[in-house]
KEROKE-720877 format. One record per residue: residue in one letter; x, y, z of N, C-alpha, C in turn. Coordinates in nm, 2 decimals, decimal comma. Atoms other than C-alpha are relative to their C-alpha. Layout:
<gulos>
("A"; (X; Y; Z); (X; Y; Z); (X; Y; Z)) ...
</gulos>
This chain:
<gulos>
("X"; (0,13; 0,07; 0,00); (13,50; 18,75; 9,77); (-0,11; 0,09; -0,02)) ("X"; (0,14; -0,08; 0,00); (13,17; 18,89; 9,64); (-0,08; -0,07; 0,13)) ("X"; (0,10; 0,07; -0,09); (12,90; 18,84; 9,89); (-0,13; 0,09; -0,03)) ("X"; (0,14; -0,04; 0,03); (12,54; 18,88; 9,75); (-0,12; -0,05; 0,12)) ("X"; (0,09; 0,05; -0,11); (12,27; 18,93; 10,03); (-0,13; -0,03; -0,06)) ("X"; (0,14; 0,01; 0,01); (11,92; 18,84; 9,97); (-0,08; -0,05; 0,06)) ("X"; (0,07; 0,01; -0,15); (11,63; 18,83; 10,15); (-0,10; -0,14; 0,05)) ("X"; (0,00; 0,14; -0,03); (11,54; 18,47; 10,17); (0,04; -0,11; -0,08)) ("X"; (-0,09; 0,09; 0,01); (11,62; 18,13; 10,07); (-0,05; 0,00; -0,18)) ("X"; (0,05; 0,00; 0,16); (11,38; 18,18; 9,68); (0,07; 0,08; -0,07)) ("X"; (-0,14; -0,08; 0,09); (11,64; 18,43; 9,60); (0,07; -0,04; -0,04)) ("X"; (-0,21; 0,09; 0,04); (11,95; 18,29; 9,67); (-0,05; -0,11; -0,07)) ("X"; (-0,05; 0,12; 0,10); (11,86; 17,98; 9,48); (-0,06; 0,07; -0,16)) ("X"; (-0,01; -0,07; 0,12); (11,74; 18,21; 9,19); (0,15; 0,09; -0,05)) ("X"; (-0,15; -0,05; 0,05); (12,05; 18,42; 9,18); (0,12; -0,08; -0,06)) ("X"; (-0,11; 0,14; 0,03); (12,26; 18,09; 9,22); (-0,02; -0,05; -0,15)) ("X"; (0,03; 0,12; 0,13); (12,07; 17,93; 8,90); (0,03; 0,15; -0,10)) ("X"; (-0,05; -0,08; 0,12); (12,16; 18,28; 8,70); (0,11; 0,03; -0,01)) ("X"; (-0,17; 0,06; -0,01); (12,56; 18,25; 8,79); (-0,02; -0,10; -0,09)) ("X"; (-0,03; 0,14; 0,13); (12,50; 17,88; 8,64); (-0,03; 0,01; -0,11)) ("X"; (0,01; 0,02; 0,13); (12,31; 17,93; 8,35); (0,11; 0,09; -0,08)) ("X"; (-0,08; -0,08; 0,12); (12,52; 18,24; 8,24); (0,13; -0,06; 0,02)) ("X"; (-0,17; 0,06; 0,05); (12,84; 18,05; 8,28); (0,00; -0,12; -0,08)) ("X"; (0,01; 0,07; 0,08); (12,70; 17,78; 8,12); (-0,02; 0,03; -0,18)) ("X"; (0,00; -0,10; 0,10); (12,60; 18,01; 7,86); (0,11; 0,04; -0,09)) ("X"; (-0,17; -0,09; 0,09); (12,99; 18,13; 7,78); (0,07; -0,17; -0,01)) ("X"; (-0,03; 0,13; -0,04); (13,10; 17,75; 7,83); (-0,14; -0,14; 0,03)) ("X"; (0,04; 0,12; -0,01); (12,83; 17,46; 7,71); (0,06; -0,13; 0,04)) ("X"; (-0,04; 0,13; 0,01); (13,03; 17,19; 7,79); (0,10; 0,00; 0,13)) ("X"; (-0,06; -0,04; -0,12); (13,20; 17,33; 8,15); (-0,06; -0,15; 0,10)) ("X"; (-0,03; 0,10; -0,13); (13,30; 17,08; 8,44); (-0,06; 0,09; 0,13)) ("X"; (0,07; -0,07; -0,08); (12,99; 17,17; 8,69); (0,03; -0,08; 0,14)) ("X"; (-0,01; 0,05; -0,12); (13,06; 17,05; 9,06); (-0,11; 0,03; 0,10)) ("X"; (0,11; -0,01; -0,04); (12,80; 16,97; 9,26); (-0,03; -0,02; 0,16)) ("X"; (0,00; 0,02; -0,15); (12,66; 16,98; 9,64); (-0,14; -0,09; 0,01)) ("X"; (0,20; 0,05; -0,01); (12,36; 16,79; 9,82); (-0,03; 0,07; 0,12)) ("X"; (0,05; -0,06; -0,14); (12,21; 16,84; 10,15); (-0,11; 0,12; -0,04)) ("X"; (0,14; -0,09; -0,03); (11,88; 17,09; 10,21); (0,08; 0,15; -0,10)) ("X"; (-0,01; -0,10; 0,03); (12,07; 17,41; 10,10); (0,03; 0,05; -0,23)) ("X"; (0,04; -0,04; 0,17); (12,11; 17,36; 9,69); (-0,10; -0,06; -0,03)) ("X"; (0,13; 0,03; 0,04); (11,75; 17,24; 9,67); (-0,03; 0,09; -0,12)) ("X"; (0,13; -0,14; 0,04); (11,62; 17,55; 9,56); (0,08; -0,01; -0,12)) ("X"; (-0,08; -0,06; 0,12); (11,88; 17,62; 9,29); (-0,02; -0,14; -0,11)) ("X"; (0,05; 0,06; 0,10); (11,83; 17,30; 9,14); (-0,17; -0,05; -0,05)) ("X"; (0,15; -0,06; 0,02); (11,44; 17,32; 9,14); (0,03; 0,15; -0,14)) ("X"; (-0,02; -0,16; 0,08); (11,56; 17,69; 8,94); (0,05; -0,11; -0,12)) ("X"; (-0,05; 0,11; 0,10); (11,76; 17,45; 8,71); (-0,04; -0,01; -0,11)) ("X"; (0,13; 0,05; 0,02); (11,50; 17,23; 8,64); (-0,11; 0,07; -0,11)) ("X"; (0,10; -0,12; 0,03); (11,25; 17,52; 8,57); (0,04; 0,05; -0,13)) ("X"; (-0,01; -0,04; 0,14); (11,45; 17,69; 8,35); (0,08; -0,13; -0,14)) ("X"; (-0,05; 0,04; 0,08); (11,56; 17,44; 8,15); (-0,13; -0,09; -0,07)) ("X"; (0,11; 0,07; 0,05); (11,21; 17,30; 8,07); (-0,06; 0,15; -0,05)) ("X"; (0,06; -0,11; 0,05); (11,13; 17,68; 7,95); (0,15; 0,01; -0,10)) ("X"; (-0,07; 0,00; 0,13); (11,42; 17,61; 7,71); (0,13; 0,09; -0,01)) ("X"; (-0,13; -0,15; 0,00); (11,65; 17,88; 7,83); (0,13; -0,02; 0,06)) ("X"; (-0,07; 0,05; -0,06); (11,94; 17,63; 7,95); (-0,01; -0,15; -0,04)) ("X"; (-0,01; 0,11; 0,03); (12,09; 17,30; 7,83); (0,12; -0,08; 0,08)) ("X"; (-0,09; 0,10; -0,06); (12,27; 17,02; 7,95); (0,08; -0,06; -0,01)) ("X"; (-0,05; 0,06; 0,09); (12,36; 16,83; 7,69); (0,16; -0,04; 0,00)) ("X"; (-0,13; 0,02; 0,02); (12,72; 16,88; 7,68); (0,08; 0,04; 0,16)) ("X"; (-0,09; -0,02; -0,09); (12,82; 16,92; 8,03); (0,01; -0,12; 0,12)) ("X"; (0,00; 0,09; -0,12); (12,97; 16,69; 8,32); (0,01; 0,10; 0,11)) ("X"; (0,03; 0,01; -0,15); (12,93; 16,67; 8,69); (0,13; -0,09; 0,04)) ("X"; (-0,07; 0,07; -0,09); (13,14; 16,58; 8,96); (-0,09; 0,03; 0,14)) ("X"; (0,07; -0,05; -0,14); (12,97; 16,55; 9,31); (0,10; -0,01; 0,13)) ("X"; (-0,03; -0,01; -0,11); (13,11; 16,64; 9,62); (0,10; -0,10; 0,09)) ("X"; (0,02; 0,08; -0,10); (13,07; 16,34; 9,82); (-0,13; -0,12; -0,03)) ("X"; (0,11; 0,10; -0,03); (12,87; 16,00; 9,90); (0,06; -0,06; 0,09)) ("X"; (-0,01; 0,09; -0,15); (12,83; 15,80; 10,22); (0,06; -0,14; -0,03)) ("X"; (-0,04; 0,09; -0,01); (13,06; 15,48; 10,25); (-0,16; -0,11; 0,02)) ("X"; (0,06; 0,11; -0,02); (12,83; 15,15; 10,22); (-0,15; 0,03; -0,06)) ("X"; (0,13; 0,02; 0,01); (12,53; 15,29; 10,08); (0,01; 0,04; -0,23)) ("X"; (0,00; 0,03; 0,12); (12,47; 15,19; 9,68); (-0,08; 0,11; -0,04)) ("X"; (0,06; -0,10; 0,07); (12,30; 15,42; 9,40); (-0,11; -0,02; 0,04)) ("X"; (0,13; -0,03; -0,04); (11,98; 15,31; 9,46); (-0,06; -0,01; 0,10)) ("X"; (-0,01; -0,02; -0,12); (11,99; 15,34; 9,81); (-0,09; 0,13; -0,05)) ("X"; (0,07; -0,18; 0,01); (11,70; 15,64; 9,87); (0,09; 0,10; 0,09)) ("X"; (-0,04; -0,09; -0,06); (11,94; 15,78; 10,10); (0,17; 0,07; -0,03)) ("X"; (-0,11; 0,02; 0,08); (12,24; 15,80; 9,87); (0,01; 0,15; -0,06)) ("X"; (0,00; -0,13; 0,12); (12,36; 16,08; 9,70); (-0,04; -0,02; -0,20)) ("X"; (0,04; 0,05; 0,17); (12,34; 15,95; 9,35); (-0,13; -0,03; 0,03)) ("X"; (0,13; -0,03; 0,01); (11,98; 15,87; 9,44); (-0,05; 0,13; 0,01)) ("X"; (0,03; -0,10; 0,01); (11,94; 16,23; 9,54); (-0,01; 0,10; -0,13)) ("X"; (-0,06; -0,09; 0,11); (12,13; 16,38; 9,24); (-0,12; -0,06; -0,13)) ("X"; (0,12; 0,06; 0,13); (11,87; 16,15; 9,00); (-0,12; 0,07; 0,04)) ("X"; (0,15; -0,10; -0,03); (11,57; 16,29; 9,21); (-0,01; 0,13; -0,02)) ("X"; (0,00; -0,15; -0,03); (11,65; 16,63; 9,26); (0,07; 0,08; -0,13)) ("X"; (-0,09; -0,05; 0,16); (11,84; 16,71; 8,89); (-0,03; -0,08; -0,08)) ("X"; (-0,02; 0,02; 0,19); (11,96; 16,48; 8,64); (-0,12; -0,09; -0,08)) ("X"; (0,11; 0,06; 0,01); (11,64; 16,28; 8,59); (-0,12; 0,11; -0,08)) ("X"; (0,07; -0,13; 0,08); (11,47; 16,62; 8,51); (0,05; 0,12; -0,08)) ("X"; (-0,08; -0,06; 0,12); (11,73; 16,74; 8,26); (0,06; -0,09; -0,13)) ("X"; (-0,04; 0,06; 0,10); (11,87; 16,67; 7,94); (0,15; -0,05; 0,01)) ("X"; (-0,11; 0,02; 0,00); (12,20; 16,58; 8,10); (0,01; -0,14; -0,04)) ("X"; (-0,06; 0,13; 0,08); (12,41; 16,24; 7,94); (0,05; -0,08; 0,15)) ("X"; (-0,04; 0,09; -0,16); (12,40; 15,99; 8,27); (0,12; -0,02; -0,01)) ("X"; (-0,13; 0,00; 0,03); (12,76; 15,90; 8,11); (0,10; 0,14; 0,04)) ("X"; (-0,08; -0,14; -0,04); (12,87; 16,26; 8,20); (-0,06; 0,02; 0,16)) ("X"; (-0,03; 0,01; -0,12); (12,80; 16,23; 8,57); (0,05; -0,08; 0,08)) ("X"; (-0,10; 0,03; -0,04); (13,02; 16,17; 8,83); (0,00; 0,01; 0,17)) ("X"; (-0,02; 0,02; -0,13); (13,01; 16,05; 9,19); (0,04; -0,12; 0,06)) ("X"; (-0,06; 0,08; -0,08); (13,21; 15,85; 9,42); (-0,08; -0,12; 0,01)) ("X"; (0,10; 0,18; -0,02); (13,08; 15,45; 9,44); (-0,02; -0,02; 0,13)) ("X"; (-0,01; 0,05; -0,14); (12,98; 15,42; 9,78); (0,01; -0,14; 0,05)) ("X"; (0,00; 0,16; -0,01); (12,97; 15,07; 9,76); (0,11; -0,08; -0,03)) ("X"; (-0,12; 0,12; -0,03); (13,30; 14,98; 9,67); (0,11; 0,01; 0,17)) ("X"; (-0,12; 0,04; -0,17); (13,49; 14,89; 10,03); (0,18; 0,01; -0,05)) ("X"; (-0,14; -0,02; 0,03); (13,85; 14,91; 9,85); (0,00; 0,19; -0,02)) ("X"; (0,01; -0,16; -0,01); (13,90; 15,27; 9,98); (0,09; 0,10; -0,08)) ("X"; (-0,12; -0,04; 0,06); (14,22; 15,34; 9,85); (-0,05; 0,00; -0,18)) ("X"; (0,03; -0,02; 0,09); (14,10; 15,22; 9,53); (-0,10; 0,13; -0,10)) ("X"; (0,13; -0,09; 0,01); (13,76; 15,44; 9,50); (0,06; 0,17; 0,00)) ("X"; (-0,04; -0,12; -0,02); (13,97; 15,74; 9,61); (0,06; 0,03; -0,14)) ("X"; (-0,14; 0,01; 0,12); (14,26; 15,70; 9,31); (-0,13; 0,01; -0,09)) ("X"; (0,06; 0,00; 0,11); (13,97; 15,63; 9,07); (-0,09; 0,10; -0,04)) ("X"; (0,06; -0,16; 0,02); (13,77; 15,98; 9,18); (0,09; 0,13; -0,07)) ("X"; (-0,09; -0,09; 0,07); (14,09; 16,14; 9,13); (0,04; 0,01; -0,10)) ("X"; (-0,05; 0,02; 0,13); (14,14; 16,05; 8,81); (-0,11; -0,01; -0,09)) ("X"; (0,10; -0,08; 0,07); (13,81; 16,12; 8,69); (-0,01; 0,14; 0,04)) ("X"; (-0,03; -0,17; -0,05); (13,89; 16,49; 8,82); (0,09; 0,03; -0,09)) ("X"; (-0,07; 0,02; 0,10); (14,17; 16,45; 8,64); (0,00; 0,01; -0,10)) ("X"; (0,00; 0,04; 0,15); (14,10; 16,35; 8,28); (-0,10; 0,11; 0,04)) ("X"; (0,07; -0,12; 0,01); (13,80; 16,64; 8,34); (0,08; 0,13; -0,02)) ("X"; (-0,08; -0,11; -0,02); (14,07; 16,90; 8,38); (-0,03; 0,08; 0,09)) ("X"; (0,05; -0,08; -0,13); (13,92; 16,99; 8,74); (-0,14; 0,08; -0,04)) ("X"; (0,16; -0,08; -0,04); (13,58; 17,23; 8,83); (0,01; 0,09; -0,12)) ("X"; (0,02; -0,13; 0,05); (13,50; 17,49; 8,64); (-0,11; 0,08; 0,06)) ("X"; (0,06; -0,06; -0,10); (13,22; 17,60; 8,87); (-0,03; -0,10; 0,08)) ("X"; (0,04; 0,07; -0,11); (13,17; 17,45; 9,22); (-0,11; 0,07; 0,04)) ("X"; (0,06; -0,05; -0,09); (12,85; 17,45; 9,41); (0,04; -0,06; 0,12)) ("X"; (-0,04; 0,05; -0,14); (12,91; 17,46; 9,81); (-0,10; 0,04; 0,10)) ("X"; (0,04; -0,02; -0,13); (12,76; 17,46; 10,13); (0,09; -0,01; 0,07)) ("X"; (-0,09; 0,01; -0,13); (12,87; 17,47; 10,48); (-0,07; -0,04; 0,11)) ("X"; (0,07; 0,08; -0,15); (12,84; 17,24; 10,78); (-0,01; 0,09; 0,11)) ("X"; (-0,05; -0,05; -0,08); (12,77; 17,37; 11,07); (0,14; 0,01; 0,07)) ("X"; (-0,18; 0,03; -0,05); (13,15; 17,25; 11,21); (0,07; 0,07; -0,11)) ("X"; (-0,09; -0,04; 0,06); (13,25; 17,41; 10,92); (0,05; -0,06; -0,11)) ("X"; (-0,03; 0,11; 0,12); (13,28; 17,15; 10,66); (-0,05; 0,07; -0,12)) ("X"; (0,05; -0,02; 0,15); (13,26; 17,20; 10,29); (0,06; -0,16; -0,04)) ("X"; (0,02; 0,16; 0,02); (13,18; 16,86; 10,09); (0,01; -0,07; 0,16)) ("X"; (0,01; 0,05; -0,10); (13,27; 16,61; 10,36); (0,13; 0,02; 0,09)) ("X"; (-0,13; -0,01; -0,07); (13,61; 16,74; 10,47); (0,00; 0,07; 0,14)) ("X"; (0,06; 0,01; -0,11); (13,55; 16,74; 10,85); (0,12; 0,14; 0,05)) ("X"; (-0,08; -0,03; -0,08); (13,75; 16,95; 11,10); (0,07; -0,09; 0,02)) ("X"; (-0,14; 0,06; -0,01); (14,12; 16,86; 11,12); (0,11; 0,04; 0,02)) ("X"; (-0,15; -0,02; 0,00); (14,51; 16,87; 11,16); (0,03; 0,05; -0,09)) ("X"; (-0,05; -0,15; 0,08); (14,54; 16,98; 10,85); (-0,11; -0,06; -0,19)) ("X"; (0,10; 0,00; 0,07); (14,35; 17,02; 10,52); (0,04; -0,11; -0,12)) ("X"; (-0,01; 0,15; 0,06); (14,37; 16,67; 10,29); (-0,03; 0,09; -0,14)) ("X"; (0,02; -0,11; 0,15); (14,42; 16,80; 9,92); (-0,09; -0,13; -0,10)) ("X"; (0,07; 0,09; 0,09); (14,27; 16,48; 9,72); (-0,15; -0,08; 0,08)) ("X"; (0,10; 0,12; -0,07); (13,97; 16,22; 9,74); (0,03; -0,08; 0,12)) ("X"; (-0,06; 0,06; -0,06); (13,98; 16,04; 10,07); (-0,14; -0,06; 0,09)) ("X"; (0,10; 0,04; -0,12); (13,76; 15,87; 10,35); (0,01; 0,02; 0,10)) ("X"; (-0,01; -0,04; -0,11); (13,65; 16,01; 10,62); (-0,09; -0,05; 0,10)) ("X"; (0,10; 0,00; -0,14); (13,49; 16,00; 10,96); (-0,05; 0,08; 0,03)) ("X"; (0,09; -0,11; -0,01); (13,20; 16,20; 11,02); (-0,01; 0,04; 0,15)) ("X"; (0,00; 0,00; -0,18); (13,18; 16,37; 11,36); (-0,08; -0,04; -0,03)) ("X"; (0,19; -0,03; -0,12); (12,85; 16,38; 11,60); (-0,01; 0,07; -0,09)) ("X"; (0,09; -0,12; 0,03); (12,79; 16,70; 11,49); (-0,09; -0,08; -0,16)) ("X"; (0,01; 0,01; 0,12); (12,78; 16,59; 11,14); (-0,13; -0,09; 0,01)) ("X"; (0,11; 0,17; -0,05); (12,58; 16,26; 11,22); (-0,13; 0,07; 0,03)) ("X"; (0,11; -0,08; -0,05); (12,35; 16,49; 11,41); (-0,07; 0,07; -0,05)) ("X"; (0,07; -0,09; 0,10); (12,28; 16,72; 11,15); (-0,09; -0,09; -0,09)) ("X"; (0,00; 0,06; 0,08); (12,25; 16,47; 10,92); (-0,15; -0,14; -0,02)) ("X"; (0,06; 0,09; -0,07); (12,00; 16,23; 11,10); (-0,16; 0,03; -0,07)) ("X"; (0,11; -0,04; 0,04); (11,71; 16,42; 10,99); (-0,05; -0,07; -0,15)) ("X"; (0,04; 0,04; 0,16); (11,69; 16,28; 10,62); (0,02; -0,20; 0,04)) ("X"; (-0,01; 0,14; -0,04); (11,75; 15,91; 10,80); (-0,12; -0,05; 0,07)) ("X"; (0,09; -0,03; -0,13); (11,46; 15,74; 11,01); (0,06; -0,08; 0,12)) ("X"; (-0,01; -0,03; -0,15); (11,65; 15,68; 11,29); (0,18; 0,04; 0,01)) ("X"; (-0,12; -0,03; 0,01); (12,00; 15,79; 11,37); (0,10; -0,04; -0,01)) ("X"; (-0,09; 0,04; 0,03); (12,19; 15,55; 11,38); (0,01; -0,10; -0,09)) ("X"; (0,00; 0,03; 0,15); (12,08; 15,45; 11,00); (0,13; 0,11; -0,10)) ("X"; (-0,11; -0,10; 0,07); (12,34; 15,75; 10,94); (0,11; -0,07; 0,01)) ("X"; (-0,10; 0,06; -0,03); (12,65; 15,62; 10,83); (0,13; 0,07; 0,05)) ("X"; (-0,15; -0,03; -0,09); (12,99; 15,69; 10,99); (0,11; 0,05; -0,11)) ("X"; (-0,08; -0,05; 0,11); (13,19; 15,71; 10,65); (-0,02; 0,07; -0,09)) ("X"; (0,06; -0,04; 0,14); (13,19; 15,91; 10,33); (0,14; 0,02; -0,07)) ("X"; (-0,10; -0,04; 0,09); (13,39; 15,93; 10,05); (-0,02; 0,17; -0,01)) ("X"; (0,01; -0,16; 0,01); (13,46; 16,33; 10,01); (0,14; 0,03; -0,11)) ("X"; (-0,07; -0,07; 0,07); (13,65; 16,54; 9,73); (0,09; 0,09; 0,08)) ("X"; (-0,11; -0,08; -0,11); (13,96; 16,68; 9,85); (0,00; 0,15; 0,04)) ("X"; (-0,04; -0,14; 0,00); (14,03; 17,06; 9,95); (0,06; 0,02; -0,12)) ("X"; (-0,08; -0,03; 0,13); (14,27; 17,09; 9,67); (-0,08; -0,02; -0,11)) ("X"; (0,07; 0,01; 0,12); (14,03; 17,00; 9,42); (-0,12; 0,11; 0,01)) ("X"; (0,08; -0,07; -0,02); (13,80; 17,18; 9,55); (-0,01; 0,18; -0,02)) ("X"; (-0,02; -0,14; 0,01); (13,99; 17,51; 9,57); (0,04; 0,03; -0,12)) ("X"; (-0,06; -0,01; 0,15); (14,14; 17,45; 9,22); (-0,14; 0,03; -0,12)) ("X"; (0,12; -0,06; 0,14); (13,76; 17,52; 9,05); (0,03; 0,14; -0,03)) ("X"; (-0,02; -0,13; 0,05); (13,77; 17,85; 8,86); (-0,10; 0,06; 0,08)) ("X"; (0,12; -0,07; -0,11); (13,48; 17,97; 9,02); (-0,06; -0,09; 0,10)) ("X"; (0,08; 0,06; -0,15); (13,28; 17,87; 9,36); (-0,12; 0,08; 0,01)) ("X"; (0,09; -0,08; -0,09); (12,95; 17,96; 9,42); (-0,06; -0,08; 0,14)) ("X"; (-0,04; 0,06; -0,13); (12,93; 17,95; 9,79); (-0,21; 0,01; 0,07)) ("X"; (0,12; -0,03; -0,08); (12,56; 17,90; 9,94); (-0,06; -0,01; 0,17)) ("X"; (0,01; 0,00; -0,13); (12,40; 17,96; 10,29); (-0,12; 0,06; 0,03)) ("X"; (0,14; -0,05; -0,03); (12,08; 18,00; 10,42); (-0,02; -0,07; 0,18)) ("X"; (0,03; 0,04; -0,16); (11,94; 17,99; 10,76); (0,12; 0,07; 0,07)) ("X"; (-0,07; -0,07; -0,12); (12,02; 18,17; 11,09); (0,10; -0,05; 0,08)) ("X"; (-0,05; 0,14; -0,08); (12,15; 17,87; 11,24); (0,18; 0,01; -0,02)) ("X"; (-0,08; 0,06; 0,01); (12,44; 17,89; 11,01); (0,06; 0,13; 0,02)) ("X"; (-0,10; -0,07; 0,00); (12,54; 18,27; 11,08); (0,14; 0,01; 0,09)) ("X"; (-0,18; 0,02; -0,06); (12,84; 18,20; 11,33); (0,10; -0,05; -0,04)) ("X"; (-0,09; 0,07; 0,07); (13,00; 17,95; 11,14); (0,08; 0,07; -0,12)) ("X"; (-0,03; -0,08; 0,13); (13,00; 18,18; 10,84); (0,07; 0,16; 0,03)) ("X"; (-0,04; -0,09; -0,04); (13,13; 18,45; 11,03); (0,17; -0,05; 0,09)) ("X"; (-0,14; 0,06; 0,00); (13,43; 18,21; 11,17); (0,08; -0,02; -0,10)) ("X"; (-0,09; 0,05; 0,10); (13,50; 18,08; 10,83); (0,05; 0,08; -0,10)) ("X"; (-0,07; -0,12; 0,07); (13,55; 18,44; 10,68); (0,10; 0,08; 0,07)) ("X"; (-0,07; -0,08; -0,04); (13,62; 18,62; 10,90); (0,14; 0,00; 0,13)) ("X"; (-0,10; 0,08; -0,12); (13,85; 18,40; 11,16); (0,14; -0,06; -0,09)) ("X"; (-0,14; 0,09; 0,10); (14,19; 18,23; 11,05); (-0,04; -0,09; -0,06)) ("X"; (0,01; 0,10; 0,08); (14,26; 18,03; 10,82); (0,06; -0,17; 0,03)) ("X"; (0,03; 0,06; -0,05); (14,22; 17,70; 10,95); (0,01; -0,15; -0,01)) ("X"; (0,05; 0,10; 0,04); (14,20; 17,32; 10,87); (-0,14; -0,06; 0,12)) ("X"; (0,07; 0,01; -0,04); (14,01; 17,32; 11,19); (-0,16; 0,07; -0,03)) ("X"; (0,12; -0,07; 0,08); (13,72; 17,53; 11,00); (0,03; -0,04; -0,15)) ("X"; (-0,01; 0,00; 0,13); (13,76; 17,39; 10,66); (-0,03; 0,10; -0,10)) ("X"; (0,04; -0,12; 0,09); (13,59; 17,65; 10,45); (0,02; 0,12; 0,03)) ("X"; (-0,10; -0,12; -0,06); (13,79; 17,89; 10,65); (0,11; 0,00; -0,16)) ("X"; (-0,08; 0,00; 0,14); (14,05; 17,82; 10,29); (-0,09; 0,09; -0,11)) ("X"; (0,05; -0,05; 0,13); (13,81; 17,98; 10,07); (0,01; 0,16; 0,02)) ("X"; (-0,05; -0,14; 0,01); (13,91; 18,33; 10,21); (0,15; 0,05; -0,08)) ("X"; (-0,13; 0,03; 0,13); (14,25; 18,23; 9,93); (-0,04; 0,01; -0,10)) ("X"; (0,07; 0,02; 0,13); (14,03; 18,19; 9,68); (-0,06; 0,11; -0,07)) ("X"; (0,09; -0,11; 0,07); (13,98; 18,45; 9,41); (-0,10; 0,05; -0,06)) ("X"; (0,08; -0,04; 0,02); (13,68; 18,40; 9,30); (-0,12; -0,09; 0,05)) ("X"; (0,07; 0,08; -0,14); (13,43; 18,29; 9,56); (-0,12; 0,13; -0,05)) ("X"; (0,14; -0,10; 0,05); (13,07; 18,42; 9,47); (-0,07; -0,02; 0,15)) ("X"; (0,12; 0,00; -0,14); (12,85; 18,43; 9,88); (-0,11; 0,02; -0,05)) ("X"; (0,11; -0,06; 0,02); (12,51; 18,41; 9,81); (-0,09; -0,06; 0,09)) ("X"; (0,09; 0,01; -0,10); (12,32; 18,44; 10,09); (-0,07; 0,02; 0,10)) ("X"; (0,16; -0,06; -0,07); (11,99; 18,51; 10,31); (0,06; 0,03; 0,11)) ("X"; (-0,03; -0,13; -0,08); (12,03; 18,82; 10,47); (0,04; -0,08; 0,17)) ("X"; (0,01; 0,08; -0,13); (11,96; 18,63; 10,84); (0,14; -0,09; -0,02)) ("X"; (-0,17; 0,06; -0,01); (12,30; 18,36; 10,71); (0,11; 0,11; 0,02)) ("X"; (-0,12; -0,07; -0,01); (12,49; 18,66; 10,69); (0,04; 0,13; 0,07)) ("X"; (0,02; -0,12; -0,05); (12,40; 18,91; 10,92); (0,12; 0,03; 0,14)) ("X"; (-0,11; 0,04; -0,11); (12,73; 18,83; 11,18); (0,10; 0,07; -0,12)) ("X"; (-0,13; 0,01; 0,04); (12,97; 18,89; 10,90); (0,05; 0,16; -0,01)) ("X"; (-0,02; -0,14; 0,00); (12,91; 19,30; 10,97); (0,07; 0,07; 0,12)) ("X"; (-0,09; -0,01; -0,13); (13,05; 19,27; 11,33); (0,12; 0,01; -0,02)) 
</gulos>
């Protein structure tokens, strides 16, 4: 695993967006996989930026996202697909037909899962993942468990998660309980990963999930398998992993 330090959060999401462009660069038309939550802000802000200074296109590439919350529709403001419109594809030249996230609104779960998988599928899987990490240790929404769930599936969100989570809600128990989430196996099958992390908050977890066993009870404990796993992250996330 590379692990690139830098010394706050305007870095890492600058370094993050020069990994994407130059892989998009060798591969216009690459299967980009995508995170939400507070920590790829910045990188897609960097995006954004350079792609309206001309030095980065869109045009020919799909998305897969992560994850979306059970029961809450696209244009739900608290949706991921509203996010991914706000915070990216709305301020790129990407082909709305070439993105790709879970329907939170269909209730046939079984069906919704089979139908993610098989747009993963016909894509021919990731070719770059972005990721973050829950405090509990999550990557996308694959919680702590018995053991690590390889496809699309529905899950139950702890507390923790709920807890975390609450802040982008106005009140807490507007957070929903379910989410559709992208499997581990799909997840570890991208060619590349770039892995992000910011904040103090998160250096213990990031020091379990490297440097602790490998785990289903730490999910992103698996990415120490993974041969090409990019860390990019503020000095303060990573300053445990020298112990």
């Amino acid at each position: 695993m590379e692990i690139v330090r830098c010394r706050d959060y305007e870095e890492m999401s600058s370094k993050a967006a020069d990994i994407v462009c130059e892989e998009i660069g060798k591969r216009p038309d690459l299967v980009l996989g995508l995170a939400t939550g507070s920590t790829p802000l910045g990188l897609y802000r960097e995006l954004i930026d350079r792609y309206g200074k001309g030095t980065v296109s869109f045009k020919k590439i799909k998305t897969v996202n992560l994850d979306e919350y059970v029961g809450l529709g696209e244009d739900d403001a608290q949706s991921y697909a509203y996010y991914m419109r706000s915070n990216l594809f709305s301020h790129i030249d990407i082909a709305p037909g070439n993105t790709h996230i879970p329907d939170g609104k269909n209730a046939d779960h079984e069906s919704e899962c089979s139908k993610y998988d098989a747009v993963i599928d016909e894509l021919g899987g990731v070719d770059v993942q972005i990721l973050g990490i829950g405090h509990d240790g999550h990557i996308g929404f694959n919680e702590p468990g018995n053991a690590f769930i390889p496809r699309t599936h529905r899950v139950k969100l702890t507390e923790e998660t709920i807890e975390a989570n609450k802040r982008f809600f106005e009140r807490r128990a507007d957070v929903p309980k379910f989410a559709y989430t992208m499997g581990i196996r799909d997840i570890f099958r991208a060619r590349k990963i770039i892995f992000l992390v910011s904040g103090k908050d998160k250096a213990g977890i990031i020091r379990e999930a490297l440097k602790g066993p490998i785990t289903p009870e730490v999910p992103a404990s698996i990415l120490q398998l993974h041969s090409n796993v990019i860390l990019i992250g503020e000095d303060k996330a990573l300053e445990l992993l020298d112990e």
